[in-house]
C-alpha positions as CSV (number, residue, x, y, z in Angstrom):
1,X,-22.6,-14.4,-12.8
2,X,-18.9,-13.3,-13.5
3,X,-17.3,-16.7,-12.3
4,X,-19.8,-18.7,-14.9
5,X,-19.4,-16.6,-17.8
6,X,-15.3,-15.5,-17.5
7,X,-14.3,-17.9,-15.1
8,X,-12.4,-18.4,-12.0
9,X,-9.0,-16.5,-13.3
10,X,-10.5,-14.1,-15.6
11,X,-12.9,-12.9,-12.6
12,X,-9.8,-12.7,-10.1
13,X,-8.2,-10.3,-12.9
14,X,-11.0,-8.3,-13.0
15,X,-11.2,-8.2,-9.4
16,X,-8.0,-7.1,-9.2
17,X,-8.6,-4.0,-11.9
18,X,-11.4,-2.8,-10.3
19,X,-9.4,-2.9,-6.9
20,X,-6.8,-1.1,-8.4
21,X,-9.3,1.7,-10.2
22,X,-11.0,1.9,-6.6
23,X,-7.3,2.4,-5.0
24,X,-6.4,4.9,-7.5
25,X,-9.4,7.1,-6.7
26,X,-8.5,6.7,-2.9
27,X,-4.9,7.7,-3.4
28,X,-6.0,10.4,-5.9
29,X,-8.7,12.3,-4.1
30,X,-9.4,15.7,-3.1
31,X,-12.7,15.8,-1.5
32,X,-15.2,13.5,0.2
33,X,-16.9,12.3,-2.5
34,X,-14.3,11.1,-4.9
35,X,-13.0,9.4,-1.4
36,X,-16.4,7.4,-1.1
37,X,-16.4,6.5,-4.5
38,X,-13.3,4.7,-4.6
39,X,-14.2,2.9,-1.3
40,X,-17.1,2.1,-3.0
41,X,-15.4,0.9,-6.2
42,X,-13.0,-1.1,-4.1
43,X,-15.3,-2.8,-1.8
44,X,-17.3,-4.1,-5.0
45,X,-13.9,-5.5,-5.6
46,X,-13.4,-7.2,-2.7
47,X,-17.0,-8.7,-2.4
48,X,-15.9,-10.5,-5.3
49,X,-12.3,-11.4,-4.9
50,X,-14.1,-12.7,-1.2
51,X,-16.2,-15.3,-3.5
52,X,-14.0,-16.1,-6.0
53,X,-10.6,-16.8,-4.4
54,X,-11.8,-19.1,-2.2
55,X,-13.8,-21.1,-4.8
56,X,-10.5,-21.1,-6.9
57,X,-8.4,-22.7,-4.0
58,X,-11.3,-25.2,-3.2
59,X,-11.1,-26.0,-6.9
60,X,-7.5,-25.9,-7.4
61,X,-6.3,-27.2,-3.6
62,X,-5.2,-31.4,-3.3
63,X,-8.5,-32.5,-1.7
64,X,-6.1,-33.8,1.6
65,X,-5.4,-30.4,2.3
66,X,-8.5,-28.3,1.1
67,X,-9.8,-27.5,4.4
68,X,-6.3,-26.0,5.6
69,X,-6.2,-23.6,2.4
70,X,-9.4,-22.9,2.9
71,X,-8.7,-21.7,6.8
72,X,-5.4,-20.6,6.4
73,X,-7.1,-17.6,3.5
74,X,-9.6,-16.8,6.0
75,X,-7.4,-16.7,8.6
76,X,-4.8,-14.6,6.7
77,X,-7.9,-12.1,6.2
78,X,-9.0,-12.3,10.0
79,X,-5.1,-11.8,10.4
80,X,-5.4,-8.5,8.0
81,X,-8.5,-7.1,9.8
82,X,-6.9,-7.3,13.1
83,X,-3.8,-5.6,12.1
84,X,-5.6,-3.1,10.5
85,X,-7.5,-2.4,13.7
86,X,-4.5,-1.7,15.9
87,X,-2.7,0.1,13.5
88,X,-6.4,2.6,13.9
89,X,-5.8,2.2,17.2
90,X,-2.5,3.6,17.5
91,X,-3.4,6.7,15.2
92,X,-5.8,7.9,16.8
């Protein structure tokens, strides 16, 4: 619904906001539930950045090289997801 009413940039930009509220609430909070809140706030966030970003490259992307953007974003989020696991692994 966003990306038809406001668009492809306007709905990255509000992506990003709510991101930012969620990460606020994170980084700002003293007990469980103000925790789960702001992951919940962010992970709305990023369930649509997810949809929208990789519409806008498809959209915006030279159609020879589409497909690479297109891998390389979901590569560079595979990449994050794996770094993010070892770095839980070596905390714990």
């Amino acid at each position: 619904h966003f990306l038809d009413v406001w668009g492809r940039k306007a709905s990255m930009l509000v992506g990003a906001l709510v991101f930012i509220i969620g990460s606020v609430l994170q980084g700002s909070a003293t007990g469980s539930a103000q925790m789960l809140t702001g992951r919940f706030v962010a992970g709305m966030s990023i369930g649509l950045l997810s949809s929208v970003v990789s519409i806008y490259i498809s959209e915006l992307a030279p159609e020879s090289m589409r497909g690479n953007l297109g891998s390389l974003y979901q590569m560079g989020i595979t990449f994050g997801i794996l770094v993010a696991a070892y770095i839980d692994q070596l905390s714990v």
